[in-house]
Backbone as CSV, one residue per row, in Angstrom:
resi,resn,N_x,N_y,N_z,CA_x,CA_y,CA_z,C_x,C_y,C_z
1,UNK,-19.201,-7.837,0.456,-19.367,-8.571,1.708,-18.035,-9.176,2.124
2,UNK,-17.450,-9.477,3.384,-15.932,-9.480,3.674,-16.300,-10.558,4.992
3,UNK,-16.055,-12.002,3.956,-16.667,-13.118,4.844,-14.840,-13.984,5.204
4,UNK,-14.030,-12.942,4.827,-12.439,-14.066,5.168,-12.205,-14.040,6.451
5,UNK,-11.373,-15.251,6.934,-10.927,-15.690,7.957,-9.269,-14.921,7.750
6,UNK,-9.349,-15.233,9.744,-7.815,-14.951,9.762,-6.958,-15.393,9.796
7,UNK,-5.919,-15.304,8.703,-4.896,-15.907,8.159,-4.086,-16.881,9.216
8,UNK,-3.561,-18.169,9.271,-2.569,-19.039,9.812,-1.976,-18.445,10.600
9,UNK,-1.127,-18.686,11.046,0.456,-18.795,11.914,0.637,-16.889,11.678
10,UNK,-0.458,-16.107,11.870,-0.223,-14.255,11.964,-1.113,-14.171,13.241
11,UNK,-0.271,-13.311,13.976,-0.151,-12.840,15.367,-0.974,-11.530,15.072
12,UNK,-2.195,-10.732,15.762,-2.593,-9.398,15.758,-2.503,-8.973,17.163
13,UNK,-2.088,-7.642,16.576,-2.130,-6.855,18.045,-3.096,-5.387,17.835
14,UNK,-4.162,-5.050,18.560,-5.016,-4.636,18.404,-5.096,-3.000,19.304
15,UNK,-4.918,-2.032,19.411,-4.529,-1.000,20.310,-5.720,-0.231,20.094
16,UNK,-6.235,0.556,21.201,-7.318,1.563,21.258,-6.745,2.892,20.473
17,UNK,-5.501,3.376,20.582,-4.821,4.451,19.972,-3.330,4.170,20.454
18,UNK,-2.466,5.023,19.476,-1.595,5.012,18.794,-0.940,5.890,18.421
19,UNK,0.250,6.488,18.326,1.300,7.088,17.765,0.774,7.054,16.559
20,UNK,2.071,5.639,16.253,2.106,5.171,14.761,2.604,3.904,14.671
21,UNK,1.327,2.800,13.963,1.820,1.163,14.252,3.253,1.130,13.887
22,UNK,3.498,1.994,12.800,4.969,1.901,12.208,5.493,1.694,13.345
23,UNK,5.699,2.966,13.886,6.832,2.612,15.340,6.636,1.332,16.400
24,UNK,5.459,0.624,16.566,5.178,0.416,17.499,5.836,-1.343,16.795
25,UNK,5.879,-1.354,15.766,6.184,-2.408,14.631,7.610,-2.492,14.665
26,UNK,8.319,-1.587,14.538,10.190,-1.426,14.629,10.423,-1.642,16.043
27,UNK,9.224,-0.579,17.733,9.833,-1.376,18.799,9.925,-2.912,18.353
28,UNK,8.615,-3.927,18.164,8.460,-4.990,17.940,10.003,-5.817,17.931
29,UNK,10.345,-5.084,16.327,10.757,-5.571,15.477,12.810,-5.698,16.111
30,UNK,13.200,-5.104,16.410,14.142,-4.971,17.612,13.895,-5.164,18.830
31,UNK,12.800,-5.745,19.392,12.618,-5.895,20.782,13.144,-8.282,20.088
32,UNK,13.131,-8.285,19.065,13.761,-9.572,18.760,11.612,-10.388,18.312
33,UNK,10.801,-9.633,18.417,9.841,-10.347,18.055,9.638,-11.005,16.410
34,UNK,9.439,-12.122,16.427,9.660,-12.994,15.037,8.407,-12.331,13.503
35,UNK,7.373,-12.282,14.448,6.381,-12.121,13.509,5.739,-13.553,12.457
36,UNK,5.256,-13.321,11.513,4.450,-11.958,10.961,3.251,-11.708,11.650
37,UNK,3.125,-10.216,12.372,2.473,-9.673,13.158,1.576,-8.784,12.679
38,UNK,-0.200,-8.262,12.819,-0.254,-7.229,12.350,-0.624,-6.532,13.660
39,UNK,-0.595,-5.007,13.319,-0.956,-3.714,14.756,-1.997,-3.151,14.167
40,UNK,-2.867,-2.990,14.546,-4.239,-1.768,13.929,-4.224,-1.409,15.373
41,UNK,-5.061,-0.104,14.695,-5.287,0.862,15.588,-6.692,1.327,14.448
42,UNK,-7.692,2.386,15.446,-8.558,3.057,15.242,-8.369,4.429,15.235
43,UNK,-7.185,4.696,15.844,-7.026,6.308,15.973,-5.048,5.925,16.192
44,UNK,-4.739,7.157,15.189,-3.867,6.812,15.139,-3.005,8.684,15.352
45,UNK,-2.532,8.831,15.845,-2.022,10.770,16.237,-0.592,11.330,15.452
46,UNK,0.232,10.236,14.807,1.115,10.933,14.232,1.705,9.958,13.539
47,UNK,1.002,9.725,12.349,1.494,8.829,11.303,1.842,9.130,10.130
48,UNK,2.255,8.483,9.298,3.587,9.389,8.280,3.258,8.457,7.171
49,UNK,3.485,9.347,6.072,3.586,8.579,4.843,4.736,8.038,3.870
50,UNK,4.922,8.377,2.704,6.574,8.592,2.004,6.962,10.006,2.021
51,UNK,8.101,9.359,2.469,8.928,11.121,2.153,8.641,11.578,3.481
52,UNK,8.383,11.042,4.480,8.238,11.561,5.873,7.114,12.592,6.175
53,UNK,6.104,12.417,4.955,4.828,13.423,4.989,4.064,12.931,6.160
54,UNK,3.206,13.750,6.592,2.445,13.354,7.888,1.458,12.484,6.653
55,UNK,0.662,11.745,7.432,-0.496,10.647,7.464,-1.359,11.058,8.181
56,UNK,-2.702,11.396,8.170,-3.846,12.167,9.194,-4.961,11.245,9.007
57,UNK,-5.262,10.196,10.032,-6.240,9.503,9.560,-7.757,9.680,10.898
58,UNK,-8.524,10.173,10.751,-9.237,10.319,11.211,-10.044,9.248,11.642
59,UNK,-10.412,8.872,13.520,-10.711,7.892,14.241,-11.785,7.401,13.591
60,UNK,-11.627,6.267,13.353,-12.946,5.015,12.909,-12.177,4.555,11.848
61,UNK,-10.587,5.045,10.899,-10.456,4.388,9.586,-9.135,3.051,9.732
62,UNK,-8.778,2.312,9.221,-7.683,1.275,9.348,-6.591,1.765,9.192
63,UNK,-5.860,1.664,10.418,-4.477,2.199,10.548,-3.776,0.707,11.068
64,UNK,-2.777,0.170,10.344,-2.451,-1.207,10.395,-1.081,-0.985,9.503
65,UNK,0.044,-2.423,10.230,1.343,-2.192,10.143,1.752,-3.982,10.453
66,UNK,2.208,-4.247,9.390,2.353,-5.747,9.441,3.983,-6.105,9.613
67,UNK,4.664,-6.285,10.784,5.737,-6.558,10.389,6.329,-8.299,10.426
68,UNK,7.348,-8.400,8.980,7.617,-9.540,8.977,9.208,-9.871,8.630
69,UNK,9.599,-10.997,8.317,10.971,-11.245,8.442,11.115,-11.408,7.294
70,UNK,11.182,-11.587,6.066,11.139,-11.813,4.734,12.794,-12.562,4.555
71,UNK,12.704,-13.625,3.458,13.891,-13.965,3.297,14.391,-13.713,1.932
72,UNK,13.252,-12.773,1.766,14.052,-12.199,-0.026,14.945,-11.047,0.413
73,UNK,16.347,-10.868,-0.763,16.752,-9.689,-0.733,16.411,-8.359,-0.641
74,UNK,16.437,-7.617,0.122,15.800,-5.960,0.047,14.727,-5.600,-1.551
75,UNK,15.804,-5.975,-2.393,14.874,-5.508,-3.439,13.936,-6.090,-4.168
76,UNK,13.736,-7.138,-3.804,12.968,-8.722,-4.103,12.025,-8.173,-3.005
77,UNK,12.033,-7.616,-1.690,10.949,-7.598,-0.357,10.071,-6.636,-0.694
78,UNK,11.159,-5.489,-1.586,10.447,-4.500,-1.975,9.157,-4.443,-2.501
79,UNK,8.954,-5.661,-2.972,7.756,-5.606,-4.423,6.936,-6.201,-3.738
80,UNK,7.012,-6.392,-2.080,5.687,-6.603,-1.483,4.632,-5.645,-1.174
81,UNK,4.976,-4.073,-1.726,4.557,-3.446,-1.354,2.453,-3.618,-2.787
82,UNK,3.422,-4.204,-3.731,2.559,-4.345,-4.854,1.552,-5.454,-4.151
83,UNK,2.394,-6.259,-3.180,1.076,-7.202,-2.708,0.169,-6.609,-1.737
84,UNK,0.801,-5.274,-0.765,-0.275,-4.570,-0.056,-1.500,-3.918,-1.161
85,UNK,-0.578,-3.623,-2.166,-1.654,-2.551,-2.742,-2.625,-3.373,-3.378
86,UNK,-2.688,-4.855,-3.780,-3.454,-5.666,-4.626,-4.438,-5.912,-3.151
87,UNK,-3.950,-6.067,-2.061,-4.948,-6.966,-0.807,-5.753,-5.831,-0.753
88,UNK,-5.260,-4.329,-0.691,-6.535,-2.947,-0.594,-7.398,-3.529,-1.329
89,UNK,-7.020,-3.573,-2.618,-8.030,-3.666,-3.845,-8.515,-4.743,-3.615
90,UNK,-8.231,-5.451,-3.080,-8.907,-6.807,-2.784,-10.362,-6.592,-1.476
91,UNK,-9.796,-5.671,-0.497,-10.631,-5.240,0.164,-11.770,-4.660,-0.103
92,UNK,-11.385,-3.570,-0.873,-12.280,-2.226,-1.398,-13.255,-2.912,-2.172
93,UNK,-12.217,-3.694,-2.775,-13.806,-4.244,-3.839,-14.650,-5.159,-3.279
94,UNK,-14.236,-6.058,-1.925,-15.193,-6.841,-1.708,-16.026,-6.311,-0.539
95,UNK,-16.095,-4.898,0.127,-16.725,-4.102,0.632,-17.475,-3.308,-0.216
96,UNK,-17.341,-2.723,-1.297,-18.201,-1.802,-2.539,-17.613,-2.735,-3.599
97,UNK,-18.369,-3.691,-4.492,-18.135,-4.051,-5.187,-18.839,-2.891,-6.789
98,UNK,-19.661,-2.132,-6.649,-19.896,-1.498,-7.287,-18.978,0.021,-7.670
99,UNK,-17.962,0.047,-7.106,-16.933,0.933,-6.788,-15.673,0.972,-7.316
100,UNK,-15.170,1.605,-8.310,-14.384,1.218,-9.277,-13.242,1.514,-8.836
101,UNK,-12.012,0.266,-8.189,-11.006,0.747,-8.213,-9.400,0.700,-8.984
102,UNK,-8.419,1.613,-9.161,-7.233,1.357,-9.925,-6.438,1.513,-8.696
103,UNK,-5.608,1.237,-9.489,-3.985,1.294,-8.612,-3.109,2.549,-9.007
104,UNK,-2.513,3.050,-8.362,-1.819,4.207,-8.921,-0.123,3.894,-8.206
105,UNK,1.082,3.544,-9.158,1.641,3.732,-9.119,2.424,4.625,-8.408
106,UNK,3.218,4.420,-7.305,4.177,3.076,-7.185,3.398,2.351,-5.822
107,UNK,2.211,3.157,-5.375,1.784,2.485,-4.220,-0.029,3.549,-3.330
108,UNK,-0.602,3.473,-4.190,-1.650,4.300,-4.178,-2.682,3.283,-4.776
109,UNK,-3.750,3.318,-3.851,-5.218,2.546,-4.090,-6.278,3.842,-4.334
110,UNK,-6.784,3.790,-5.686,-7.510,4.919,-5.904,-9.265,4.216,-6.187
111,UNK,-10.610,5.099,-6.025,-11.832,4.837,-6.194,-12.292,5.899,-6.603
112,UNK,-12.896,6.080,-8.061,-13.308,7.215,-8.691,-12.535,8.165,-8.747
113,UNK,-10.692,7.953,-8.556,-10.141,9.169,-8.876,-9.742,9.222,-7.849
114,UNK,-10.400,8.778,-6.388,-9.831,9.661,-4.893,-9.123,8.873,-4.418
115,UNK,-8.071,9.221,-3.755,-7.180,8.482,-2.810,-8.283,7.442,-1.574
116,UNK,-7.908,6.459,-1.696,-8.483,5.576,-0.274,-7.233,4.403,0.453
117,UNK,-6.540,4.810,-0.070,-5.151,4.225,0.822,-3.688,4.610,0.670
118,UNK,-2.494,4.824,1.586,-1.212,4.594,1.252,-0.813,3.525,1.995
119,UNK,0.637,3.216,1.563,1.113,2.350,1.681,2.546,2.539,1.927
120,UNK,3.350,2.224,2.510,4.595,2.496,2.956,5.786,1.614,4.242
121,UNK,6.863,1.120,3.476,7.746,0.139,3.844,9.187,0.818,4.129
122,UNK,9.032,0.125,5.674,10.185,0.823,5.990,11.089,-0.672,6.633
123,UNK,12.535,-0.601,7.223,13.214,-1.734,6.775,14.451,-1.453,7.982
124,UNK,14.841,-2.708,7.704,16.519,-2.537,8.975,16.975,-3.714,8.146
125,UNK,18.431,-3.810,7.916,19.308,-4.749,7.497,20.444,-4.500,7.478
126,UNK,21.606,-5.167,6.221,22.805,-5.177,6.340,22.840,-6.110,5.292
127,UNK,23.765,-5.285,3.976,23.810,-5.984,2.469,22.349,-6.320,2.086
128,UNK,22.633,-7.819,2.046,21.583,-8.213,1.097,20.619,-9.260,2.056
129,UNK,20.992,-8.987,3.251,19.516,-9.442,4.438,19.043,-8.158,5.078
130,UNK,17.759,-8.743,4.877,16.624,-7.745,6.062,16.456,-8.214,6.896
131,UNK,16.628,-7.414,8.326,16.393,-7.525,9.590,14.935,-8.042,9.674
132,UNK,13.954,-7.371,9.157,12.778,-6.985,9.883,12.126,-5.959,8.255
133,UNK,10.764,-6.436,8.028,10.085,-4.915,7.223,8.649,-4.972,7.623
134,UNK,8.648,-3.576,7.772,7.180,-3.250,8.272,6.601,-2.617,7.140
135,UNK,5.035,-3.543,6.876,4.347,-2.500,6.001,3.170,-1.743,6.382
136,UNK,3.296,-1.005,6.344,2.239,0.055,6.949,0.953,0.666,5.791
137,UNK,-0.530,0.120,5.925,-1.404,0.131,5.108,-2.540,1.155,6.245
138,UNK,-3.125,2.245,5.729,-4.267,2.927,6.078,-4.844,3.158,4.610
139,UNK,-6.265,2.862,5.395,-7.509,2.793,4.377,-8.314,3.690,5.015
140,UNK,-9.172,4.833,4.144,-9.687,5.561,5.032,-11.270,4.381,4.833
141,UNK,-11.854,4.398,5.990,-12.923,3.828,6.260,-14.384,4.404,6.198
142,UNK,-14.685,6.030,7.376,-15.509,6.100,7.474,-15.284,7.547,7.158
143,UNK,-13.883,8.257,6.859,-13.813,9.304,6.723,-12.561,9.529,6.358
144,UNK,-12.428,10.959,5.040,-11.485,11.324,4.362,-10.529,12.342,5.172
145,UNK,-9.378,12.231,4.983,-8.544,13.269,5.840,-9.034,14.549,5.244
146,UNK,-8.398,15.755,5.664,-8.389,17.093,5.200,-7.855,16.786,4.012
147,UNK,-7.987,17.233,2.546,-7.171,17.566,1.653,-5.611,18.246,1.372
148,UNK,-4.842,17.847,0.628,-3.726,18.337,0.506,-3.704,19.094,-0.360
149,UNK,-3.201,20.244,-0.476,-3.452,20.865,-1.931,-1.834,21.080,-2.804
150,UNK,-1.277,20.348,-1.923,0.014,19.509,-2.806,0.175,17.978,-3.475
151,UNK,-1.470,17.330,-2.649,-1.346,16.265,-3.346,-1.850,15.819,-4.705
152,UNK,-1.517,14.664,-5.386,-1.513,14.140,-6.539,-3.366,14.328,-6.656
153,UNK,-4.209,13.682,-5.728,-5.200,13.002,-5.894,-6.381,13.579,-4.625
154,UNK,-7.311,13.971,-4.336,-7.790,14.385,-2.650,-8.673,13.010,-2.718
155,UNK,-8.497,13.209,-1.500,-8.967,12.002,-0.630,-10.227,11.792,-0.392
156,UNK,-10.322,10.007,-0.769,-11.879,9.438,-0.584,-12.093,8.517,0.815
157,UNK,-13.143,8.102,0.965,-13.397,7.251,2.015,-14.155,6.221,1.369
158,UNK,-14.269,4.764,1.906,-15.221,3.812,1.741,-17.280,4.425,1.670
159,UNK,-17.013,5.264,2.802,-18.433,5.518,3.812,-19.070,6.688,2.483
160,UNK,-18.333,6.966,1.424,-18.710,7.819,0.484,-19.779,6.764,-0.618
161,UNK,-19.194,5.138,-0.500,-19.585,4.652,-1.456,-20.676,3.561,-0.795
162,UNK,-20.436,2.988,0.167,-20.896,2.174,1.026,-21.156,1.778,2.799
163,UNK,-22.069,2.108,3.034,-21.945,1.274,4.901,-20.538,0.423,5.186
164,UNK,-19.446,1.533,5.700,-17.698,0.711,5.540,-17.685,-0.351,6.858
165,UNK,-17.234,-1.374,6.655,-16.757,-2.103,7.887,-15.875,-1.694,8.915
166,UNK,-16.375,-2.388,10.060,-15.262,-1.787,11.113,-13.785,-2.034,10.890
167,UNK,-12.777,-1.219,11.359,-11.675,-2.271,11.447,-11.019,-3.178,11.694
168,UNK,-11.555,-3.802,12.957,-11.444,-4.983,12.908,-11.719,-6.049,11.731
169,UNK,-12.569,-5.760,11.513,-13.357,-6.753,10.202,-12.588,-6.264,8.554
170,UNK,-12.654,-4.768,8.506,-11.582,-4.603,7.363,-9.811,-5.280,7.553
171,UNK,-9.321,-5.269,8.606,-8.593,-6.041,9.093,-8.273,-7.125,8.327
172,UNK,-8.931,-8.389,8.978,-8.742,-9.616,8.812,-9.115,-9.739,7.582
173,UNK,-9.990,-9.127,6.723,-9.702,-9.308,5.119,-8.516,-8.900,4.661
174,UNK,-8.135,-7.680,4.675,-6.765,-6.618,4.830,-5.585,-8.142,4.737
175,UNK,-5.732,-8.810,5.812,-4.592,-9.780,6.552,-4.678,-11.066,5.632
176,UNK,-5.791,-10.938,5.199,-5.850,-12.543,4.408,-5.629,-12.266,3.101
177,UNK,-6.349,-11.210,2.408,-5.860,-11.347,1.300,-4.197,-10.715,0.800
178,UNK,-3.865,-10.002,1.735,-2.522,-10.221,1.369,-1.668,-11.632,1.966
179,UNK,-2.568,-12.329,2.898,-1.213,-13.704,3.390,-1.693,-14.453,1.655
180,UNK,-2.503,-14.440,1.276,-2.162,-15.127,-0.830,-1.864,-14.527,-1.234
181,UNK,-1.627,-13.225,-1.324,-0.738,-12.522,-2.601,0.864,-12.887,-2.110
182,UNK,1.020,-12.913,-0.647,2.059,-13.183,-0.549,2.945,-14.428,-0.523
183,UNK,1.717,-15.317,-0.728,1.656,-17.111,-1.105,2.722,-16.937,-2.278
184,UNK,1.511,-16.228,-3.029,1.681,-16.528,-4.533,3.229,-15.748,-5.067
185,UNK,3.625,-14.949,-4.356,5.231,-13.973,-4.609,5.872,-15.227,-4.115
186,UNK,5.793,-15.860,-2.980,7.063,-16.828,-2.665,7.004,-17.836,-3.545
187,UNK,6.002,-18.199,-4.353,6.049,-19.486,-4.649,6.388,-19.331,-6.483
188,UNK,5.796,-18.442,-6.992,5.921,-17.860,-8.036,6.665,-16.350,-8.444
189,UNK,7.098,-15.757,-7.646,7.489,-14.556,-7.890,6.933,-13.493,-8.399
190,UNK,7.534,-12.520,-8.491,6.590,-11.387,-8.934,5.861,-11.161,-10.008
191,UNK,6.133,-12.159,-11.108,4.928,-12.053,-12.487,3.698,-12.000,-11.928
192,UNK,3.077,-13.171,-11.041,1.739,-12.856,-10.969,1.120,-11.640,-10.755
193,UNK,1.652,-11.495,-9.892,1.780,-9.917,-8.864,1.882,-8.560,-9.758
194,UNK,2.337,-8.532,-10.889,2.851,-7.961,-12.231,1.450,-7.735,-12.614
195,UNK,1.209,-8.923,-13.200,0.107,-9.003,-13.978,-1.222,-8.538,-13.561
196,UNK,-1.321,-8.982,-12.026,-2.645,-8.084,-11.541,-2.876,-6.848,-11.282
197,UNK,-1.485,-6.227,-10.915,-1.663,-4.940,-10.926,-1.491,-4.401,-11.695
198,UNK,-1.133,-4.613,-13.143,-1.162,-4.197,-14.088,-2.824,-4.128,-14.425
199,UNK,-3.393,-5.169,-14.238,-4.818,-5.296,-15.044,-5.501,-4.173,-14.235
200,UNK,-5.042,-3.568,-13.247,-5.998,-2.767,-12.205,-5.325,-1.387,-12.389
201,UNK,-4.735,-0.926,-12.753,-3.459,-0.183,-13.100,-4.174,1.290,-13.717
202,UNK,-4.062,2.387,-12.930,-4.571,3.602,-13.241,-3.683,4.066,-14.464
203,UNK,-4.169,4.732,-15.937,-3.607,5.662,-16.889,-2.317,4.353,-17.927
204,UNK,-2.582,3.018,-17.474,-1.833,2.711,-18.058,-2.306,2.823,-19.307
205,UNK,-1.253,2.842,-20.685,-0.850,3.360,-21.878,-1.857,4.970,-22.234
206,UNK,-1.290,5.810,-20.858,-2.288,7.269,-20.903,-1.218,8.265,-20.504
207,UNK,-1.332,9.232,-20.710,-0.327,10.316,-20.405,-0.265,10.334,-19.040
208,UNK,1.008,10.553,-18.322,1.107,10.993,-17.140,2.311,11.993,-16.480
209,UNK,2.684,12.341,-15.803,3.584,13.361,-15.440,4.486,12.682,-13.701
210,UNK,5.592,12.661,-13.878,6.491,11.694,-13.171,7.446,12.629,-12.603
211,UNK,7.365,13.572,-11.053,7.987,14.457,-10.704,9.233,13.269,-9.659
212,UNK,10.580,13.808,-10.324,11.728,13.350,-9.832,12.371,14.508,-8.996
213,UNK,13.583,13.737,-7.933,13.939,15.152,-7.482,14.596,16.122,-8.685
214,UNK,14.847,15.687,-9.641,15.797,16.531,-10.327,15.220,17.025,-11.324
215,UNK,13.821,16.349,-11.764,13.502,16.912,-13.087,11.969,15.993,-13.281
216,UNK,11.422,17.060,-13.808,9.787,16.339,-14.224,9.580,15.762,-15.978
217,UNK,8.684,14.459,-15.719,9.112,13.808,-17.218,7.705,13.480,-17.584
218,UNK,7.200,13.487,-18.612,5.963,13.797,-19.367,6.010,12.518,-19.950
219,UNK,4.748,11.537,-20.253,4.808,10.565,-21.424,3.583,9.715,-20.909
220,UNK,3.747,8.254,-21.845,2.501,7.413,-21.165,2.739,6.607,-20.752
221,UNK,2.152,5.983,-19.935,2.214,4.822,-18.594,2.417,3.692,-19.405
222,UNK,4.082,3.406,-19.948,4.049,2.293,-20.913,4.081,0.929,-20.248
223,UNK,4.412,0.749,-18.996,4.274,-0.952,-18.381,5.256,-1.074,-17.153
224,UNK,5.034,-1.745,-16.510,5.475,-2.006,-14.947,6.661,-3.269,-15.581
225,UNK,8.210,-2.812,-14.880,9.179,-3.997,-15.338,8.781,-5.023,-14.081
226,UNK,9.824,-5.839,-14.062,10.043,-6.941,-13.521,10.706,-6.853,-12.401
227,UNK,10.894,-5.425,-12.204,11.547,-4.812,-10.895,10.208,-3.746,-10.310
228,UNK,9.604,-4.075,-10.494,7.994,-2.886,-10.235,8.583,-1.547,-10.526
229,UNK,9.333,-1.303,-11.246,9.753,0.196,-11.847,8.783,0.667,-13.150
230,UNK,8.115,1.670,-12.790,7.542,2.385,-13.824,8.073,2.784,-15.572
231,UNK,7.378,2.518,-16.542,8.566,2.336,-17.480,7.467,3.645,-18.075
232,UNK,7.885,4.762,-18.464,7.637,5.916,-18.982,7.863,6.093,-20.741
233,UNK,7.109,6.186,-21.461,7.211,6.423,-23.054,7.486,8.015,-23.165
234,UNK,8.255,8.282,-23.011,8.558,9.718,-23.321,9.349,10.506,-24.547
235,UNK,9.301,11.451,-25.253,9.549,11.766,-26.433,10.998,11.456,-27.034
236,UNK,11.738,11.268,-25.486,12.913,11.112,-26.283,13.403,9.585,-25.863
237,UNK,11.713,8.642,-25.833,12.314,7.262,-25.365,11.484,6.879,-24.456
238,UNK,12.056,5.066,-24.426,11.796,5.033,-23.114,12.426,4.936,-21.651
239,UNK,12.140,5.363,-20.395,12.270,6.101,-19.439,12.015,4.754,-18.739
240,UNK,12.810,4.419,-17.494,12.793,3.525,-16.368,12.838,3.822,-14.842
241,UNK,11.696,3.976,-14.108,11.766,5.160,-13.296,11.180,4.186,-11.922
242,UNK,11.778,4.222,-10.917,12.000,3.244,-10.322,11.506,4.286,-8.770
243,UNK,11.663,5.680,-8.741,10.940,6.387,-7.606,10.252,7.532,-8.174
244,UNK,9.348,8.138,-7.873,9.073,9.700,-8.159,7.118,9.615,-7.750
245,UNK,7.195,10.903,-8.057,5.571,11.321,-7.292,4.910,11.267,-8.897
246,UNK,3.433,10.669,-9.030,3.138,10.459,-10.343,1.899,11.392,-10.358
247,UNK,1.694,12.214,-11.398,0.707,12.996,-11.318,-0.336,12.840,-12.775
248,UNK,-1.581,13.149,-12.855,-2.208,12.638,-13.686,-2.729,14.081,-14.547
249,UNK,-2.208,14.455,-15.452,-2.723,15.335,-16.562,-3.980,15.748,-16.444
């Protein structure tokens, strides 16, 4: 049941359809707007994931893009992405609480195995200030995209497990429970943040397979550092792996 209010001093902007909030988040975000803002959309026509993969989210699911000003360093902002992925899980479960979900490394909300969200941060700065970062969260709602048959995981929907909320209403949970995860990073830093997604944490101490551009690395999901870098047990050690596509044996 998804009884939260909407978060303080956050601005929403609400669109019938859409490109991609991303973009519509960077105009924002160079048009000099302060934020923290979120954009949903219901239908969204050309949205992108990591690695510049398309995003296909089919009309009725949460397509939403929060941009804000952060005053941590780039790589300190970075590890907000761990607070999007904890607010999914925060969502998912309080919409299907009977619905088991993990986290999948470095930014994947999984339920029974299937994909039900990405997540993806994109940025403008200079050294060690950020302009502006937008995070861009889709949840599929009422329906799963087409399958990839390059991806890690095929894709689930809420509406598989439960009567899904609209987006609006997935929304403002979406918005609140990340404005406390993101309480709790400014005020405490990333341990907490560590620790929960660790406890939710798909294959941790389980074999997994970690495709880099240069080379694929085999071992078990030995623990998330203090930099949200994946730390890999692999035969000849351990492995500190900070990007790559994670695949599950």
């Amino acid at each position: 049941m998804l009884v939260d209010l909407w978060p303080d001093g956050h601005d929403r902007l609400i669109l019938e359809r859409a490109t991609s909030t991303m973009d519509i988040a960077r105009d924002h975000a160079r048009g000099g707007y302060a934020g923290p803002l979120w954009i949903m959309t219901p239908e969204q026509t050309a949205g992108r994931g990591r690695r510049g993969r398309a995003w296909t989210a089919p009309r009725g699911n949460l397509n939403a893009t929060l941009l804000i000003r952060p005053e941590q360093p780039p790589a300190q902002a970075a590890l907000l992405s761990f607070a999007a992925a904890l607010a999914v899980a925060d969502l998912v479960g309080a919409a299907a609480p009977q619905a088991p979900v993990a986290l999948k490394w470095p930014n994947d909300v999984l339920v029974e195995g299937g994909k039900i969200s990405g997540i993806l941060l994109e940025s403008e700065g200079q050294g060690d200030r950020l302009s502006w970062l937008a995070i861009g969260i889709g949840v599929n709602l009422v329906a799963a995209p087409p399958a990839d048959p390059e991806a890690a995981h095929a894709p689930t929907c809420l509406a598989d497990h439960v009567d899904p909320p609209t987006p609006d209403r997935a929304l403002t949970t979406l918005a609140a429970r990340f404005a406390r995860w993101r309480a709790r990073f400014d005020a405490e830093g990333f341990e907490p943040l560590r620790a929960a997604w660790l406890a939710r944490a798909a294959r941790l101490g389980e074999p997994i397979e970690a495709r880099l551009p240069s080379e694929t690395l085999r071992g078990t999901f030995a623990d998330l550092d203090a930099d949200g870098a994946l730390v890999l047990h692999t035969a000849s050690g351990l492995r500190r792996i900070a990007a790559a596509d994670v695949f599950f044996p």
